[in-house]
PyMOL Python script that loads the backbone (N, CA, C, O; Angstrom):
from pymol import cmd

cmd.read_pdbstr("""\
ATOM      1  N   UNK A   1      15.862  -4.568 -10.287  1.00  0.00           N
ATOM      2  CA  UNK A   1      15.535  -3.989 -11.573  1.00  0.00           C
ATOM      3  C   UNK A   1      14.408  -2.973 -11.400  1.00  0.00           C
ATOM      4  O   UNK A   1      13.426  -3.130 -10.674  1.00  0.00           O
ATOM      5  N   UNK A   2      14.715  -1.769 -12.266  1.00  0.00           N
ATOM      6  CA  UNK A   2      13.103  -0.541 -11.882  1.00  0.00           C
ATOM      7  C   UNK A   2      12.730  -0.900 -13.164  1.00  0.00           C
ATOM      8  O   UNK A   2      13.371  -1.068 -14.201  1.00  0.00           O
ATOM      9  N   UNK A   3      11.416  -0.994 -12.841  1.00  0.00           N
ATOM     10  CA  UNK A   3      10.688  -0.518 -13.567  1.00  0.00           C
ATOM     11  C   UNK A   3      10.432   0.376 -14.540  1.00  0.00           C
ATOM     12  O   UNK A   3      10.412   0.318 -15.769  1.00  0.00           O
ATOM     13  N   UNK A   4      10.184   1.457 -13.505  1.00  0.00           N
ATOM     14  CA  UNK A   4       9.687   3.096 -13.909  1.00  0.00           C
ATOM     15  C   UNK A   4      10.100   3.331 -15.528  1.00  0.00           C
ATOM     16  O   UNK A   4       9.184   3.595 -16.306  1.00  0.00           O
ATOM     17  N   UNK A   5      11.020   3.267 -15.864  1.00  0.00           N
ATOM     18  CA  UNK A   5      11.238   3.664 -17.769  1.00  0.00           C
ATOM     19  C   UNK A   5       9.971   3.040 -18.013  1.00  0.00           C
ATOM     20  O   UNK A   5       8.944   3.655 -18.300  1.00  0.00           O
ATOM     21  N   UNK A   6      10.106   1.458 -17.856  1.00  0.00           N
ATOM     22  CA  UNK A   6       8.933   0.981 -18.680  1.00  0.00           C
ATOM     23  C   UNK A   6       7.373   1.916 -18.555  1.00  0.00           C
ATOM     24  O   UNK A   6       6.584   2.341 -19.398  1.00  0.00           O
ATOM     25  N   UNK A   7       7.422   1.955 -17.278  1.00  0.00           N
ATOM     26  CA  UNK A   7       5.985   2.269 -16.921  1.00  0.00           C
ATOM     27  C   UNK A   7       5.666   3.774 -17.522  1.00  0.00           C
ATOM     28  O   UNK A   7       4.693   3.980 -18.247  1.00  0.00           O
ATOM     29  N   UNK A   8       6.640   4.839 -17.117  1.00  0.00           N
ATOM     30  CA  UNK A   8       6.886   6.214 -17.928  1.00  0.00           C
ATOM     31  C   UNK A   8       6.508   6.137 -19.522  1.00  0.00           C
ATOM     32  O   UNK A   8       5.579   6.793 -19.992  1.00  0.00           O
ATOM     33  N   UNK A   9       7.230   5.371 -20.202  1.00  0.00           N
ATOM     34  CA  UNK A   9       6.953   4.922 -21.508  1.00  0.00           C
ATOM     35  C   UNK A   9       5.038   4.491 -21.773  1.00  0.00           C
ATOM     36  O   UNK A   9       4.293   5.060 -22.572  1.00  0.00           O
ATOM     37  N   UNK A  10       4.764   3.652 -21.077  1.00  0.00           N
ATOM     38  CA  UNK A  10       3.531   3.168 -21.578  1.00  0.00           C
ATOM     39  C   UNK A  10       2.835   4.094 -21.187  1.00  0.00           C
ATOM     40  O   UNK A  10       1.948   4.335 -22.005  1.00  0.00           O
ATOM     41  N   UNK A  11       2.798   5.156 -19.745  1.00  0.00           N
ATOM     42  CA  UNK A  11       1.873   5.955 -19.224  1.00  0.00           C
ATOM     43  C   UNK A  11       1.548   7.322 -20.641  1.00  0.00           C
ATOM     44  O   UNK A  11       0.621   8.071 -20.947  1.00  0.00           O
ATOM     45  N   UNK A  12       3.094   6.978 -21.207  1.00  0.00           N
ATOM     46  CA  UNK A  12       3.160   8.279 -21.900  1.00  0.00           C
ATOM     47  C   UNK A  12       1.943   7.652 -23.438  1.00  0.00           C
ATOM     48  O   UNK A  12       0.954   8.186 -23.940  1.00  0.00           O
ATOM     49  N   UNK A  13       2.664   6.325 -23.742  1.00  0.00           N
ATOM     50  CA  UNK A  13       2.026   6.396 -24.791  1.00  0.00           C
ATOM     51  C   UNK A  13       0.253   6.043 -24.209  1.00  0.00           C
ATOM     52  O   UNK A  13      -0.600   6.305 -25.056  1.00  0.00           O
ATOM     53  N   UNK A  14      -0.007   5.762 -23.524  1.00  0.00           N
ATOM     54  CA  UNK A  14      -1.648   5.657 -23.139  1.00  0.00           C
ATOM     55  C   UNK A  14      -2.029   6.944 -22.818  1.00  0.00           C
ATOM     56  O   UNK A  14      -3.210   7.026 -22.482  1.00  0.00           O
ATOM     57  N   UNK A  15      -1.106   8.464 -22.813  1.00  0.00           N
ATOM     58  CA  UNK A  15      -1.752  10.007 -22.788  1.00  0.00           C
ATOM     59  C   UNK A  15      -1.727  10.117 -24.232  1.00  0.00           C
ATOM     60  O   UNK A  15      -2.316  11.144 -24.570  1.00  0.00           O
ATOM     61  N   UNK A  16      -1.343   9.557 -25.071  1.00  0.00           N
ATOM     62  CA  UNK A  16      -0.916  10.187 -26.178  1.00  0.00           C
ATOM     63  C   UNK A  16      -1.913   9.503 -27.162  1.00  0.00           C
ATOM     64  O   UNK A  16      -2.309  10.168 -28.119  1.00  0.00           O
ATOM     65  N   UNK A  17      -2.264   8.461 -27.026  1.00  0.00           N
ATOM     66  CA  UNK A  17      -3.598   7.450 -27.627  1.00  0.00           C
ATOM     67  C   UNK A  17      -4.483   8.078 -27.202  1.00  0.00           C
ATOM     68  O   UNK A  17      -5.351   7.997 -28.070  1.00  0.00           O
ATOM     69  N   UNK A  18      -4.887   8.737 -26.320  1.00  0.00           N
ATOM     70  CA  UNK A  18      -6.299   9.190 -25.785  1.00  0.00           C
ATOM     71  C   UNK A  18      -6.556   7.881 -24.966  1.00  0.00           C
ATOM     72  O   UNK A  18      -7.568   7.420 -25.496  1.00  0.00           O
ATOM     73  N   UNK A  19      -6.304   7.313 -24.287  1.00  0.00           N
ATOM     74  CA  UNK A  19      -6.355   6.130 -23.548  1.00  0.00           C
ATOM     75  C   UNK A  19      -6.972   6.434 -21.886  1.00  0.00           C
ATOM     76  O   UNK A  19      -7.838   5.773 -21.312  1.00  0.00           O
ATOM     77  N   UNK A  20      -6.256   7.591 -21.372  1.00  0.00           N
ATOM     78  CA  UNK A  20      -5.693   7.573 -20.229  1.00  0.00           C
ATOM     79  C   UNK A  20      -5.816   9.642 -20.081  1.00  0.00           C
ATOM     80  O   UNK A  20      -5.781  10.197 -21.179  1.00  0.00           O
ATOM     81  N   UNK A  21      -5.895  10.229 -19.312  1.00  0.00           N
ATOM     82  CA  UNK A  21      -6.048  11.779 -19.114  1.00  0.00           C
ATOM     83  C   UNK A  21      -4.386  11.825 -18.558  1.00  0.00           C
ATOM     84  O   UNK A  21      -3.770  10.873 -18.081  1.00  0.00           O
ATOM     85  N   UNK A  22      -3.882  13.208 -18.773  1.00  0.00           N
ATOM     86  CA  UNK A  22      -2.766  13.428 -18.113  1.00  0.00           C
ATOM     87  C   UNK A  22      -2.568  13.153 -16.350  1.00  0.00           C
ATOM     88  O   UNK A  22      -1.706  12.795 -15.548  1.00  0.00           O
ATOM     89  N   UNK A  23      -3.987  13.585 -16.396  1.00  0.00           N
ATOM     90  CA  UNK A  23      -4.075  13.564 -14.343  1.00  0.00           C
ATOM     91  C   UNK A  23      -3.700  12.221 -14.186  1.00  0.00           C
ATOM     92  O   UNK A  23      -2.659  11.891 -13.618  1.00  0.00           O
ATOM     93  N   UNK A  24      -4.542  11.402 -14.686  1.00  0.00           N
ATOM     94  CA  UNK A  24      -4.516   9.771 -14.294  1.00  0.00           C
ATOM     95  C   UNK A  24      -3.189   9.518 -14.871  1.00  0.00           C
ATOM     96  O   UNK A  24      -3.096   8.302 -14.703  1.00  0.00           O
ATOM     97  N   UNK A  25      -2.187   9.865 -15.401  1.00  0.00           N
ATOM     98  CA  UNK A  25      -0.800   9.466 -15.891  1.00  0.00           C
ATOM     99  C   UNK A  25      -0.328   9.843 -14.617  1.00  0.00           C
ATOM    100  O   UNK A  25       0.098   8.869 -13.996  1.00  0.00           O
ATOM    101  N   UNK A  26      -0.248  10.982 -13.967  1.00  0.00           N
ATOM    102  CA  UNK A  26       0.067  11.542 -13.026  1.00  0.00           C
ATOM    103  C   UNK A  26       0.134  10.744 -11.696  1.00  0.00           C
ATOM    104  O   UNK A  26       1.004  10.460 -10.872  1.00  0.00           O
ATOM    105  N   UNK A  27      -1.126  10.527 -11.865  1.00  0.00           N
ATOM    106  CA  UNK A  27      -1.159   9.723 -10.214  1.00  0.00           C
ATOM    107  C   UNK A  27      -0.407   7.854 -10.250  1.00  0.00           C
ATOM    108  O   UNK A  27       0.172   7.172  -9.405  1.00  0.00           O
ATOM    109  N   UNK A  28      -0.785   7.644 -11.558  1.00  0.00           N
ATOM    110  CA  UNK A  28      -0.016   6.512 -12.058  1.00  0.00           C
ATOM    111  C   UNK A  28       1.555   6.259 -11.696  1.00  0.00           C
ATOM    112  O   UNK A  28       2.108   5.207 -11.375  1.00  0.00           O
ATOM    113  N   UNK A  29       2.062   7.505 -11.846  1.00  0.00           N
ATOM    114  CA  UNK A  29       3.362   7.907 -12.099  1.00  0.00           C
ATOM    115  C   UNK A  29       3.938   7.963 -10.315  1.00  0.00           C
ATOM    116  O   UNK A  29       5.011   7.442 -10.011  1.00  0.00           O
ATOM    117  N   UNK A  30       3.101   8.623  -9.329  1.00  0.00           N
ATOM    118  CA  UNK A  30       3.416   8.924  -8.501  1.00  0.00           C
ATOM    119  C   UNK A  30       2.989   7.943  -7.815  1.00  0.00           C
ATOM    120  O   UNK A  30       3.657   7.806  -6.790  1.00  0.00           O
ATOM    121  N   UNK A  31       2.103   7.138  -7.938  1.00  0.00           N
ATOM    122  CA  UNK A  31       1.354   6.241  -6.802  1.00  0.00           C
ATOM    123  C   UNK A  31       2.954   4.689  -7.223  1.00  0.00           C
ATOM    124  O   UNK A  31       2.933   3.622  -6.608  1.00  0.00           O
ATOM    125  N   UNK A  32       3.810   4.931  -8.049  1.00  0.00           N
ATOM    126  CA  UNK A  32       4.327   3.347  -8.393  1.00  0.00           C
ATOM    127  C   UNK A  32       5.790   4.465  -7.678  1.00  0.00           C
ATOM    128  O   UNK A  32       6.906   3.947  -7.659  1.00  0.00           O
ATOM    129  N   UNK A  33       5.697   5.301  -7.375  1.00  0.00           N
ATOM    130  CA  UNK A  33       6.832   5.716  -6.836  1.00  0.00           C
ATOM    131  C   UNK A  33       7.149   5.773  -5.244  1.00  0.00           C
ATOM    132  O   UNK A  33       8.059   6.319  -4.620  1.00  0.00           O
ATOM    133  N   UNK A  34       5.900   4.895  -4.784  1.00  0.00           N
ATOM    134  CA  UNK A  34       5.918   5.277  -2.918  1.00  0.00           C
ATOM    135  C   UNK A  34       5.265   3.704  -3.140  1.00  0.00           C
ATOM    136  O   UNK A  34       4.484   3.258  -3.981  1.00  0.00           O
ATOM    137  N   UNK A  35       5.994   3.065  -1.935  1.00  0.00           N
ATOM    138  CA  UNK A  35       5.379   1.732  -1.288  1.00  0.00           C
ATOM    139  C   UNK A  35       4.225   1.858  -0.786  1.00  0.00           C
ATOM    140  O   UNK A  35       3.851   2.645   0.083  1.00  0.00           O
ATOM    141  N   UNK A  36       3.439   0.773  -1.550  1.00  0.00           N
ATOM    142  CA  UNK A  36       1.595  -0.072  -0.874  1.00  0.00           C
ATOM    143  C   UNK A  36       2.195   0.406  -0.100  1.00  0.00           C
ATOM    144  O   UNK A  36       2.345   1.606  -0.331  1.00  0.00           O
ATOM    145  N   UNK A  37       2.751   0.003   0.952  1.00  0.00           N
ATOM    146  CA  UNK A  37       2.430  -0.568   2.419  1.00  0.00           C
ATOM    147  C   UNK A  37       3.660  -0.432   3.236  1.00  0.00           C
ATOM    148  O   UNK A  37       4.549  -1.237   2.960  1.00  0.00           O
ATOM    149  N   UNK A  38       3.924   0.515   4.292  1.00  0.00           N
ATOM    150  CA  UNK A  38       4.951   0.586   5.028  1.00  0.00           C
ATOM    151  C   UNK A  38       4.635  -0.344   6.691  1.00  0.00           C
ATOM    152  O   UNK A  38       3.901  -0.359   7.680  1.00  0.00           O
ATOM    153  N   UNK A  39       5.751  -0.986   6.077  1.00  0.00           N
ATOM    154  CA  UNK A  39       5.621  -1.901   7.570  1.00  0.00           C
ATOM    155  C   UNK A  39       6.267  -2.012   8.267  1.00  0.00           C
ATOM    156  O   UNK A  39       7.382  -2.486   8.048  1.00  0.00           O
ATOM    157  N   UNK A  40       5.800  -1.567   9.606  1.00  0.00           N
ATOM    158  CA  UNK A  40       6.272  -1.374  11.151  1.00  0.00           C
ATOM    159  C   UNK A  40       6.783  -2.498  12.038  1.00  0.00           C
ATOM    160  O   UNK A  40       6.405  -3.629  11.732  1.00  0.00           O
ATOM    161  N   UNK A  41       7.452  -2.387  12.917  1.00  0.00           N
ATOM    162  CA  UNK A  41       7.930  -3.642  14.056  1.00  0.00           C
ATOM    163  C   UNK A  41       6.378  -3.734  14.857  1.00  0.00           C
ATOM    164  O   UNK A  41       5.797  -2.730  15.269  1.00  0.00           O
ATOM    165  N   UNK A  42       5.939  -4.882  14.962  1.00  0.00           N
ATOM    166  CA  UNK A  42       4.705  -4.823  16.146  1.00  0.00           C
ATOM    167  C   UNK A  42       4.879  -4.104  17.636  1.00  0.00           C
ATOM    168  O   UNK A  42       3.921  -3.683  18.284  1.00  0.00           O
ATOM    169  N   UNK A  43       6.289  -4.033  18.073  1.00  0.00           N
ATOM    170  CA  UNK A  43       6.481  -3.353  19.250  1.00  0.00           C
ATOM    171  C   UNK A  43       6.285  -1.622  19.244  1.00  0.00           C
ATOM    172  O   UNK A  43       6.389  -0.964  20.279  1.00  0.00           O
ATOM    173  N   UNK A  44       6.062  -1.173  18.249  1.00  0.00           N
ATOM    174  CA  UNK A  44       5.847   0.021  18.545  1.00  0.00           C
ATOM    175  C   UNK A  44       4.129   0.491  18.152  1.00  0.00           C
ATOM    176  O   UNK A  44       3.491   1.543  18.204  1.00  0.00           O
ATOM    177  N   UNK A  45       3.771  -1.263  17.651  1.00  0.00           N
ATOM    178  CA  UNK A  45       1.877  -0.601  17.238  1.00  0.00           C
ATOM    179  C   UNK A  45       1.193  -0.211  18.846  1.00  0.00           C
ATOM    180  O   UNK A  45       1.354  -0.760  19.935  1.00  0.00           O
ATOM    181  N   UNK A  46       0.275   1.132  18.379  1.00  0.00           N
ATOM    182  CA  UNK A  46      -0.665   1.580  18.781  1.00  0.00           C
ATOM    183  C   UNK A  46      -1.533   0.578  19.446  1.00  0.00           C
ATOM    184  O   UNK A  46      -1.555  -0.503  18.858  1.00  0.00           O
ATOM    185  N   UNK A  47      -2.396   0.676  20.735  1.00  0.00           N
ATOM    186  CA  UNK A  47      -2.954  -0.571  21.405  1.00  0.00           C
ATOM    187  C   UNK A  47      -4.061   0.428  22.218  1.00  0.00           C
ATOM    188  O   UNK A  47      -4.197   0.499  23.439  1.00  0.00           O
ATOM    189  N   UNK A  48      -4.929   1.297  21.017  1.00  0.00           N
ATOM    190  CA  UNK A  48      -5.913   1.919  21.367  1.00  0.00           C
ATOM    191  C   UNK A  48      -7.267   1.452  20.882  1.00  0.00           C
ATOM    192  O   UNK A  48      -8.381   1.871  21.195  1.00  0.00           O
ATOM    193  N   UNK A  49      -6.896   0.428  19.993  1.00  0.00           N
ATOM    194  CA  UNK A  49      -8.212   0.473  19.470  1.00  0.00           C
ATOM    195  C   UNK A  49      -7.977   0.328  17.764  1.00  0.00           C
ATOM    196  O   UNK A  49      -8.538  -0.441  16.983  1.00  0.00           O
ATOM    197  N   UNK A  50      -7.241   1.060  17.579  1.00  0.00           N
ATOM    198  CA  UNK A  50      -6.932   1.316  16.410  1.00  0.00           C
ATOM    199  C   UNK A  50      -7.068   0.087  15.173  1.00  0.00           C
ATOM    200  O   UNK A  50      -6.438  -0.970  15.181  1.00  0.00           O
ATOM    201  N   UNK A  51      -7.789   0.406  14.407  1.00  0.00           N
ATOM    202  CA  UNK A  51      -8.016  -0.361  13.170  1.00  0.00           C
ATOM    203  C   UNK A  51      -6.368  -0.385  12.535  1.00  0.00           C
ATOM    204  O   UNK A  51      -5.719   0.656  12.437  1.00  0.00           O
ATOM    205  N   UNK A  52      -5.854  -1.654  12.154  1.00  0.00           N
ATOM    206  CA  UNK A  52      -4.355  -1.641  11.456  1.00  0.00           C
ATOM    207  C   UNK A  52      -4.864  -2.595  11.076  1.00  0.00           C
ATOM    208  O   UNK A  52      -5.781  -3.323  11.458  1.00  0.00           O
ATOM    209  N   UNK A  53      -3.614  -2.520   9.569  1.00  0.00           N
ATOM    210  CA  UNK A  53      -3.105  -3.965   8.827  1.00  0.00           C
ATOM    211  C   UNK A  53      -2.075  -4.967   9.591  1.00  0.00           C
ATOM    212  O   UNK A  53      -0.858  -4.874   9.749  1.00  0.00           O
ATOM    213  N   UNK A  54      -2.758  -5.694   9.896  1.00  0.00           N
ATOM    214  CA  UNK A  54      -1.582  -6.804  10.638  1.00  0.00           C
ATOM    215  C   UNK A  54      -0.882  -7.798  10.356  1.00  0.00           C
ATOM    216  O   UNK A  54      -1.618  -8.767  10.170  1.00  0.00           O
ATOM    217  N   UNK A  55       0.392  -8.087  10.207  1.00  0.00           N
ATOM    218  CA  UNK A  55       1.173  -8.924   9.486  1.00  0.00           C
ATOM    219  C   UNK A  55       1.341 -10.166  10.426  1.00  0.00           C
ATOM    220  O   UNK A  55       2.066 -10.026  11.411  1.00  0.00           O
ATOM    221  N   UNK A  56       0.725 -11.377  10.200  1.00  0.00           N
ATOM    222  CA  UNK A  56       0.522 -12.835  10.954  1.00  0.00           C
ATOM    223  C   UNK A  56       1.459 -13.688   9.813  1.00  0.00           C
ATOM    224  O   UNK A  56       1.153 -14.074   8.684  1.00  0.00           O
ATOM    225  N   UNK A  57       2.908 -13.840  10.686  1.00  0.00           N
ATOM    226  CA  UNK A  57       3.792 -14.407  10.423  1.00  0.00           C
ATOM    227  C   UNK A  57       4.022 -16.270  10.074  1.00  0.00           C
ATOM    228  O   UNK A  57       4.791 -17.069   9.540  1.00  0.00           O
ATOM    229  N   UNK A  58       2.839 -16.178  10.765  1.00  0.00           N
ATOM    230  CA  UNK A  58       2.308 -17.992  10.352  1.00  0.00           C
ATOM    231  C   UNK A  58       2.236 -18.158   8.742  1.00  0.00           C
ATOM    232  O   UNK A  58       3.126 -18.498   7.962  1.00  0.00           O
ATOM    233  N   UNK A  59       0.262 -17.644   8.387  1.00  0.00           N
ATOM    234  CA  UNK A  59       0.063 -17.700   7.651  1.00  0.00           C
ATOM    235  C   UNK A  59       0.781 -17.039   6.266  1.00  0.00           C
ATOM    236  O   UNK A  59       0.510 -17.393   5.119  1.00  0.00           O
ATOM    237  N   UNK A  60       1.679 -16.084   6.613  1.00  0.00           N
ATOM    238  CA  UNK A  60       2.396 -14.885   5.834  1.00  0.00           C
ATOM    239  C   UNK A  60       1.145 -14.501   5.048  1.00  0.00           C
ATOM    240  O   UNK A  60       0.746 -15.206   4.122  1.00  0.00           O
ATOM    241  N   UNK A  61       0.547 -13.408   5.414  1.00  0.00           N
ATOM    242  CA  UNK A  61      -0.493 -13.274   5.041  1.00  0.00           C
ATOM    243  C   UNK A  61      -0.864 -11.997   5.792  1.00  0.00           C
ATOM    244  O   UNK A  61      -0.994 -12.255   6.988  1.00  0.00           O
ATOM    245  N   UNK A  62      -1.156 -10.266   5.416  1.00  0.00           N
ATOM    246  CA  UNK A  62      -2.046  -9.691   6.377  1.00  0.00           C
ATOM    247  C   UNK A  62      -3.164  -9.868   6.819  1.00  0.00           C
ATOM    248  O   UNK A  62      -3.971 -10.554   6.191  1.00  0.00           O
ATOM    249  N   UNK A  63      -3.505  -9.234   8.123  1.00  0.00           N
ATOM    250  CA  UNK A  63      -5.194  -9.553   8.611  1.00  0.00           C
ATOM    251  C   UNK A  63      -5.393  -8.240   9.044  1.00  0.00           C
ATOM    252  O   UNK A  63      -4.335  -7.633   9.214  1.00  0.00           O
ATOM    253  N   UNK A  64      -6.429  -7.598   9.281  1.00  0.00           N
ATOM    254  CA  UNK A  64      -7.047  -6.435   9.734  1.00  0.00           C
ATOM    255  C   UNK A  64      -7.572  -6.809  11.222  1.00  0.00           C
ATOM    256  O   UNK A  64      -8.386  -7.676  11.540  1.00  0.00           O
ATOM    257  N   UNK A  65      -6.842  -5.869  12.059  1.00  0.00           N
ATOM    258  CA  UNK A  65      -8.161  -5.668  13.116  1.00  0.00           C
ATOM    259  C   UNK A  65      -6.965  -4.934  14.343  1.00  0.00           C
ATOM    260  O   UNK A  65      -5.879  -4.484  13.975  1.00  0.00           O
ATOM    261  N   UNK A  66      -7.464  -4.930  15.949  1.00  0.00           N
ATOM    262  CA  UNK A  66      -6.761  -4.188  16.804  1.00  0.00           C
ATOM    263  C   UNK A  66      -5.414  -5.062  17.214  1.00  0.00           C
ATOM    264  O   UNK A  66      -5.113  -6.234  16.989  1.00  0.00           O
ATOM    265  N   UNK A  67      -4.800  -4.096  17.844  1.00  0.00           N
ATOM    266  CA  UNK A  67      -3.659  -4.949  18.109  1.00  0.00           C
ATOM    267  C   UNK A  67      -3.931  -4.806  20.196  1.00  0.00           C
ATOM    268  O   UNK A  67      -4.186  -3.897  20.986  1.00  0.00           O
ATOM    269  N   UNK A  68      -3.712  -6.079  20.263  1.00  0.00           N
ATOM    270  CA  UNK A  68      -3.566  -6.034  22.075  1.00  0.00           C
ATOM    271  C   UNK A  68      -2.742  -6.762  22.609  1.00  0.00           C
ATOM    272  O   UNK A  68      -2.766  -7.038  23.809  1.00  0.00           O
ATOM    273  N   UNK A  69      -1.919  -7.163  21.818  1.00  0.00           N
ATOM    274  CA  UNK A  69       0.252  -7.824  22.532  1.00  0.00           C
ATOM    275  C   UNK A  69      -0.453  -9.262  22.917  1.00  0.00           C
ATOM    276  O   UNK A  69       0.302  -9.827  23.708  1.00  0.00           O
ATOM    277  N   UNK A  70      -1.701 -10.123  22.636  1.00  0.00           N
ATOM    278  CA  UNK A  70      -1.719 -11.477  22.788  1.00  0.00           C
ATOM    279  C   UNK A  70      -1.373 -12.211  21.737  1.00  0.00           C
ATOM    280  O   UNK A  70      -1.780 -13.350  21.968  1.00  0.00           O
ATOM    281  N   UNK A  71      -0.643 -12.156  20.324  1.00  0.00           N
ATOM    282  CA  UNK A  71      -0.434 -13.152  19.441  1.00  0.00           C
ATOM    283  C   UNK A  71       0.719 -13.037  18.932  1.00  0.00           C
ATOM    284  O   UNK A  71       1.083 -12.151  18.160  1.00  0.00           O
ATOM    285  N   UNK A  72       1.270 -13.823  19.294  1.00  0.00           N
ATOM    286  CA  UNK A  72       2.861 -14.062  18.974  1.00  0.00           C
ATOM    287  C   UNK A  72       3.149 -14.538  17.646  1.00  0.00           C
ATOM    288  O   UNK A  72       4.279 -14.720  17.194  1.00  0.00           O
ATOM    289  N   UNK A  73       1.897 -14.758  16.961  1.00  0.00           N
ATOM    290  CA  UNK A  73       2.023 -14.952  15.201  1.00  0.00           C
ATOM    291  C   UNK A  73       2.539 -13.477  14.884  1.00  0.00           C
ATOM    292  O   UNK A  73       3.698 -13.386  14.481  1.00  0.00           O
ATOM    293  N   UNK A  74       1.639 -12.088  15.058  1.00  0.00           N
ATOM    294  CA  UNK A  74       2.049 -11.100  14.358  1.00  0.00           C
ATOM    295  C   UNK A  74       3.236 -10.293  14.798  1.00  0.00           C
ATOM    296  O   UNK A  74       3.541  -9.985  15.951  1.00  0.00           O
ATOM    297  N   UNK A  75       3.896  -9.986  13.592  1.00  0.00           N
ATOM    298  CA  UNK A  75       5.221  -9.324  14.011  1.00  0.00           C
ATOM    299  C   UNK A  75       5.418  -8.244  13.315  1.00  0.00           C
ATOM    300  O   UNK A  75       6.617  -7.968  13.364  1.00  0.00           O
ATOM    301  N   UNK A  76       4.542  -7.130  12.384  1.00  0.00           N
ATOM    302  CA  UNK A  76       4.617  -5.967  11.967  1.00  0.00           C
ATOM    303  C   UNK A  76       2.976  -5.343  11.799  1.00  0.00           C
ATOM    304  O   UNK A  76       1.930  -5.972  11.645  1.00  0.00           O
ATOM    305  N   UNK A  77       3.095  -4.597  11.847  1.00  0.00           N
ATOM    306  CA  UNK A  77       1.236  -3.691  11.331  1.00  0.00           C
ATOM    307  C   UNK A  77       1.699  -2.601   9.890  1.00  0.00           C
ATOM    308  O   UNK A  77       2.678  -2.461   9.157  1.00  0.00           O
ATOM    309  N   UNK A  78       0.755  -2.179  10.001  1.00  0.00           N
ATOM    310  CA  UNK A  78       0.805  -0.954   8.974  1.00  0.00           C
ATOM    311  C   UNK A  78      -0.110  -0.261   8.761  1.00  0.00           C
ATOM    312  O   UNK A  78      -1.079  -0.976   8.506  1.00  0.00           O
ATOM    313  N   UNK A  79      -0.486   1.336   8.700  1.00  0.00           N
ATOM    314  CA  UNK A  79      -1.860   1.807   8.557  1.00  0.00           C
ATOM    315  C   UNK A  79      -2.952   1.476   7.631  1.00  0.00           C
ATOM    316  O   UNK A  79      -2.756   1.629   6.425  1.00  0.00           O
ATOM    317  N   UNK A  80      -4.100   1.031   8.069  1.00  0.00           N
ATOM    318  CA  UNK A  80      -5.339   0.680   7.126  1.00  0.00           C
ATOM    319  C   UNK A  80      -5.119   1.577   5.685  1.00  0.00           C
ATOM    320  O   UNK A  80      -4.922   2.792   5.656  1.00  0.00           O
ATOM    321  N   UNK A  81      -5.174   0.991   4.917  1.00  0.00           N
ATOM    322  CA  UNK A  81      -5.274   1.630   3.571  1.00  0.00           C
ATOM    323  C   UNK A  81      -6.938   2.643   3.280  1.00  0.00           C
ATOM    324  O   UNK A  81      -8.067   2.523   3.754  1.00  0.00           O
ATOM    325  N   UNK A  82      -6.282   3.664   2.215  1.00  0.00           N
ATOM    326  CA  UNK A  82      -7.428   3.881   1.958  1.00  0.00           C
ATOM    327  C   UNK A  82      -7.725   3.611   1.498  1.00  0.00           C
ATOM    328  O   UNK A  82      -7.028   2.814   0.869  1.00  0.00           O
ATOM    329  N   UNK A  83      -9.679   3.833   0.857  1.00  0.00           N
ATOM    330  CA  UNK A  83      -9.970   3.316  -0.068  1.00  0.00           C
ATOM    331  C   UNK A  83      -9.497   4.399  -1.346  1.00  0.00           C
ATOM    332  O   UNK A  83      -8.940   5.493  -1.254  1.00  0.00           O
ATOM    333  N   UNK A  84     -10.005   3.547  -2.713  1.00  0.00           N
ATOM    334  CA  UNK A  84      -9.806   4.242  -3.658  1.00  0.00           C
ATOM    335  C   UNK A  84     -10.847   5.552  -3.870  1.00  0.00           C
ATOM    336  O   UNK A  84     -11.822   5.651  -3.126  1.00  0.00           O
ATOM    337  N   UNK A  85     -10.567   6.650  -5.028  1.00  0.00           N
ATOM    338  CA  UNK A  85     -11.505   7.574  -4.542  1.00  0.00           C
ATOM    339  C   UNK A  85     -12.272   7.435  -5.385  1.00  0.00           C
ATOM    340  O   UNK A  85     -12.025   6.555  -6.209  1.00  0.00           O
ATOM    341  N   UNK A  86     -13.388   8.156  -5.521  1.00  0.00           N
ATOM    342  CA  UNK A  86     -14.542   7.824  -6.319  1.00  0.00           C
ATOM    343  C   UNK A  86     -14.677   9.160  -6.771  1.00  0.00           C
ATOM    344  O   UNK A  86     -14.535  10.159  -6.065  1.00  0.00           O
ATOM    345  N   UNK A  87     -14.968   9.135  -8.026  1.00  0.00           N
ATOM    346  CA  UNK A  87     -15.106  10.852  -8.403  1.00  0.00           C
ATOM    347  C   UNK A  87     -16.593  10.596  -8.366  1.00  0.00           C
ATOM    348  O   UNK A  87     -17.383  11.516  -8.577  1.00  0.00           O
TER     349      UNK A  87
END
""", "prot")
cmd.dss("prot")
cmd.show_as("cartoon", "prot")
cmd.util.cbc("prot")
cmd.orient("prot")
């Protein structure tokens, strides 16, 4: 089931209340149209160092930190998120 009508609908009526700025409808609109989080096979993560989101298949649960091929719990990564921005 999508969403998006619903969300289109309320974004619209929270521009239209004075609730909400068009920009922030905008990014609303576009940020529910691309996945949080794209997640990778662990066999192709990076093993530089690199700060990743790591998917530990035990707990089902992500964890943050490097990847170095010793834990047979994790079985996908994904790039560290950013943070949010701060005007």
């Amino acid at each position: 089931m999508s969403y998006q009508p619903l969300l289109q609908n309320l974004v619209t009526t929270c521009v239209a209340d004075g609730r909400i700025s068009v920009n922030v409808a905008r990014r609303i609109i576009a940020e529910s149209e691309t996945p949080a989080v794209l997640w990778l096979p662990i066999a192709v993560a990076p093993q530089d160092g690199t700060r990743l989101l790591l998917w530990d298949s035990e707990s089902k649960r992500p964890v943050f930190g490097s990847w170095r091929c010793d834990n047979p719990k994790i079985t996908h990564f994904a790039a560290e998120p950013a943070g949010p921005e701060v005007p």
